[in-house]
Structure formats: structure tokens, C-alpha cells
C-alpha atoms as one frame of an Amber mdcrd trajectory, in Angstrom:
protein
  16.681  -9.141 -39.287  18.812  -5.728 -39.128  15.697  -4.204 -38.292  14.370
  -6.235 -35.457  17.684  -6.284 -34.296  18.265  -2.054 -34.630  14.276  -1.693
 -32.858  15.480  -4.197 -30.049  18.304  -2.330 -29.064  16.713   1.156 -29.409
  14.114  -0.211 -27.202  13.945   1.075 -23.659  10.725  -0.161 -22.438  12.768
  -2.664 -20.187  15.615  -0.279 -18.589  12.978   1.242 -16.308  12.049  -2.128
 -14.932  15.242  -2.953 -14.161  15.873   0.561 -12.292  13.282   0.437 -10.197
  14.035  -2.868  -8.813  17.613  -2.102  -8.565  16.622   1.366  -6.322  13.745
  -1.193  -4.486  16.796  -3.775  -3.582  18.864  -0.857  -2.524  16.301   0.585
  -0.403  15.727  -2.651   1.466  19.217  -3.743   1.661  19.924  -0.398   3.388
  16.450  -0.476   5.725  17.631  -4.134   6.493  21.350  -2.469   7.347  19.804
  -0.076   9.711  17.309  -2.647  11.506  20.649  -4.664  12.008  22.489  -1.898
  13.660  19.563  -0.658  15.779  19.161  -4.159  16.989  22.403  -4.713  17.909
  22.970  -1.835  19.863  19.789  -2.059  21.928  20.250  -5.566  22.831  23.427
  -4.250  24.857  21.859  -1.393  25.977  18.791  -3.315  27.353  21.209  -6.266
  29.006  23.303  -2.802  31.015  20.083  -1.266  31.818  18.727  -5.202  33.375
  21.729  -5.575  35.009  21.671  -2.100  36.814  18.246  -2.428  38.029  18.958
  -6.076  39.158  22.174  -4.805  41.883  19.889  -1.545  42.950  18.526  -1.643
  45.736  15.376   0.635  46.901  16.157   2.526  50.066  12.865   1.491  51.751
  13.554  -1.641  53.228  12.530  -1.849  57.004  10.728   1.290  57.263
């Protein structure tokens, strides 16, 4: 029993499983993160940039 025990915790075949989905979780919790931001910001951006062209007027009316 010592020795199953002893191999078992010796035994790293496992620890590079968990890594990699540790690093994959990371990677998409930060890609998520950035989608969030960029969204954010654009949706104000885009509302300004409607409501700009929405009070301009063209210049070229009665001509």
C-alpha cells in the first residue's frame, strides 16, 4: 500500500492537464475581459457619432 501510495504521489502525468486548462481558462477569461471593454466603449462611441450625424445638416438644401 506504501508503494501505490509513494508511485501516486510521485506521479505527474496529471499536473500538466490541469495547467493547461488553468492557462486555457485564463486565456478566455481575459479574451472575454477585452471583448467586454471593446464593446462597451463602442456602443458610446457609435450612439455620439448617430447623434452628430442626426443634428448635421448638409449645406445643399435649395440649390
Amino acid at each position: 500500500m506504501k508503494t501505490l501510495l509513494r508511485n501516486f504521489l510521485k506521479s505527474e502525468s496529471g499536473a500538466i492537464t490541469v495547467d493547461w486548462v488553468v492557462l486555457t481558462a485564463a486565456i478566455v477569461g481575459l479574451g472575454l475581459a477585452a471583448v467586454a471593454s471593446v464593446h462597451n466603449s463602442t456602443n458610446g462611441l457609435s450612439e455620439r457619432v448617430g447623434n452628430a450625424v442626426a443634428i448635421t445638416t448638409l449645406g445643399t438644401e435649395g440649390e
